[in-house]
Each structure stands twice: as structure tokens, then as C-alpha cells.
C-alpha positions as protocol buffer text, in pm:
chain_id: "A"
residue {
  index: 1
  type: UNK
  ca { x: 9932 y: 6491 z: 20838 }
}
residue {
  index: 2
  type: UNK
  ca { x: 9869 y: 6133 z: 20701 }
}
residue {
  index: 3
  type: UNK
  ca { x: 9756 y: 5988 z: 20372 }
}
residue {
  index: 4
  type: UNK
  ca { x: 9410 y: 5957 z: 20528 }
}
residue {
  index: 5
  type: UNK
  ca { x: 9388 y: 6283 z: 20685 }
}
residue {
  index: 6
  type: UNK
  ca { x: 9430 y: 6475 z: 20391 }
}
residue {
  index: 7
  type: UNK
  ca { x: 9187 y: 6247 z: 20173 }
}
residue {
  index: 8
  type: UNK
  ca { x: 8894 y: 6313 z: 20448 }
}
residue {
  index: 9
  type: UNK
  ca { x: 8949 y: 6694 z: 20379 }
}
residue {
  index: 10
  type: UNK
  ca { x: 8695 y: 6910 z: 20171 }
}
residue {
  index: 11
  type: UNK
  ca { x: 8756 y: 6971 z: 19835 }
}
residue {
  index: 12
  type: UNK
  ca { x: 8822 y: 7360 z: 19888 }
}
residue {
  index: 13
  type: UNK
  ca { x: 9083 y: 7233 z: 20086 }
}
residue {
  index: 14
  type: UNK
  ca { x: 9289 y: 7001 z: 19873 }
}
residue {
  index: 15
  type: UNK
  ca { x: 9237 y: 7303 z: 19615 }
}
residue {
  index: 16
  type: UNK
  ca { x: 9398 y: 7550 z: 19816 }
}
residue {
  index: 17
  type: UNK
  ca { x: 9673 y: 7341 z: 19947 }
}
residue {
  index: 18
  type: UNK
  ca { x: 9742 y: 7243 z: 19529 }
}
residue {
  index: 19
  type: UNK
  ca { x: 9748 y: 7616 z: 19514 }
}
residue {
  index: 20
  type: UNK
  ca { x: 10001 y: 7698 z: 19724 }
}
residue {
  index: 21
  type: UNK
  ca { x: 10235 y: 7373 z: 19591 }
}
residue {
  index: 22
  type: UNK
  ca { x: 10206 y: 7532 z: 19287 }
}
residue {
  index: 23
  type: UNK
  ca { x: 10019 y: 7237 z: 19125 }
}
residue {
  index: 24
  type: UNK
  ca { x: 9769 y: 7345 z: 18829 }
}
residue {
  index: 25
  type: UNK
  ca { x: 9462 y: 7202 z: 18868 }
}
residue {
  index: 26
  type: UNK
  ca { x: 9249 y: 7170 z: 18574 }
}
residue {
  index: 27
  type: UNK
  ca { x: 8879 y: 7232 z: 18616 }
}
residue {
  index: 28
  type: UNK
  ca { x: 8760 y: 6817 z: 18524 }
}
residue {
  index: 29
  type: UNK
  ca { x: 8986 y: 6743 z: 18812 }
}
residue {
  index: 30
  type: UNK
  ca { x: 8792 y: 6546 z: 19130 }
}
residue {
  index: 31
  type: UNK
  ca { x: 8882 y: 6558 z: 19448 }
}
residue {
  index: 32
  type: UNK
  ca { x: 9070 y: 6168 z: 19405 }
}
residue {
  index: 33
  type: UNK
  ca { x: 9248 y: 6337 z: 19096 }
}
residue {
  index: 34
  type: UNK
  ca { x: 9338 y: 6645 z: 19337 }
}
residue {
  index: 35
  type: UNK
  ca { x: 9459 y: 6393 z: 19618 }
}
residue {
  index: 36
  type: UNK
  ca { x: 9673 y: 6205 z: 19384 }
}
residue {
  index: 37
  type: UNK
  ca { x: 9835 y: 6488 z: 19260 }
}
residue {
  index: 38
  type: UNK
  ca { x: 9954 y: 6620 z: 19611 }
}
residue {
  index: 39
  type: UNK
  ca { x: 10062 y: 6246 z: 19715 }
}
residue {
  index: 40
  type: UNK
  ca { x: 10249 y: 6266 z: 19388 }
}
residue {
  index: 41
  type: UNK
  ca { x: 10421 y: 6596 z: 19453 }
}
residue {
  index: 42
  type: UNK
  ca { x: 10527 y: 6530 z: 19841 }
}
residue {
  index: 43
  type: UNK
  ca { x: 10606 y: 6165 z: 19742 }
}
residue {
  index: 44
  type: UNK
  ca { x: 10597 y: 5895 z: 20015 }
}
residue {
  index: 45
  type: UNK
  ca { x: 10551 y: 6004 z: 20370 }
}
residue {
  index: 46
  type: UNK
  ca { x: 10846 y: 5762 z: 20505 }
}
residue {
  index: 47
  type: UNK
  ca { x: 11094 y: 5897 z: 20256 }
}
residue {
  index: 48
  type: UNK
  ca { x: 10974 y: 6314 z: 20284 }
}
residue {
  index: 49
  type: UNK
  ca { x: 10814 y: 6277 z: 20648 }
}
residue {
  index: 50
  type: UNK
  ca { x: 10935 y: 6697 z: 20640 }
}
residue {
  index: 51
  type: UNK
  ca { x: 10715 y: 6770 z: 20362 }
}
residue {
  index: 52
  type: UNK
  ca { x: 10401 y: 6554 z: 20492 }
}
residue {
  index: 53
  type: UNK
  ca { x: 10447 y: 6753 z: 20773 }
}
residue {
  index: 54
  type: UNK
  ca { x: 10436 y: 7110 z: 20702 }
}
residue {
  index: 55
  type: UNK
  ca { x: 10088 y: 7013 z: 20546 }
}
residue {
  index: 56
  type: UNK
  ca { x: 9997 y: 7120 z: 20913 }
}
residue {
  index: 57
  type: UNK
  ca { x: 10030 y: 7457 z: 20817 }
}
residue {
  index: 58
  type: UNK
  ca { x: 9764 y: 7402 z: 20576 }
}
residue {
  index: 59
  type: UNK
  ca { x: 9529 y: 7300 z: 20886 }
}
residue {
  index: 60
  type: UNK
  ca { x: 9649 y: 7607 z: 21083 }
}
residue {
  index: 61
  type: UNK
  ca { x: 9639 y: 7840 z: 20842 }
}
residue {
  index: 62
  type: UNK
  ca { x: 9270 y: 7745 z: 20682 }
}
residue {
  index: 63
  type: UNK
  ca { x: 9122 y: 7816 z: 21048 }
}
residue {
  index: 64
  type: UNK
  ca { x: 9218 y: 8166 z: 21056 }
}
């Protein structure tokens, strides 16, 4: 998944994905203060292209 991917998804998304990284999420956060905090966490996709990956599963696993 890329930078731009993940900022077009839903906000129920990004929440659930924050969820399962562990991330707290305070309840003033927006969905730009959400995204930030993911990019944050996985860092830059060139140096942690693994970890930009795997949020794939995140895709996969929200259709079932």
C-alpha cells in the first residue's frame, strides 16, 4: 500500500489499522492526525517497504 492509498481510506479504517499497531488514538484525533500517526509508526516506505506492505492485510482482512 502507498502513502496515498491509505490516506483515501475511510476513517473506520485508519482506526482499525491504528488498532491493531497498537497506536492509541485519542478521541479529538482526525483522520490527517490518524494518517500521520501510522506514517509515523511504519516510517518511510523506501526504508520499511516490509512494513508498508503488510498494510495489505489490512485491505484483505477488512473485506471479510
Amino acid at each position: 500500500m502507498t502513502k496515498s492509498e491509505l490516506k483515501r481510506k475511510p476513517m473506520s479504517s485508519l482506526k482499525r489499522i491504528a488498532y491493531y499497531m497498537g497506536l492509541v488514538i485519542p478521541r479529538d484525533f482526525t483522520k490527517e492526525d490518524i494518517f500521520e500517526s501510522i506514517c509515523e509508526r511504519l516510517g518511510s516506505p523506501e526504508e520499511n517497504r516490509v512494513g508498508w506492505k503488510l498494510l495489505d492485510q489490512y485491505e484483505w482482512e477488512a473485506r471479510r
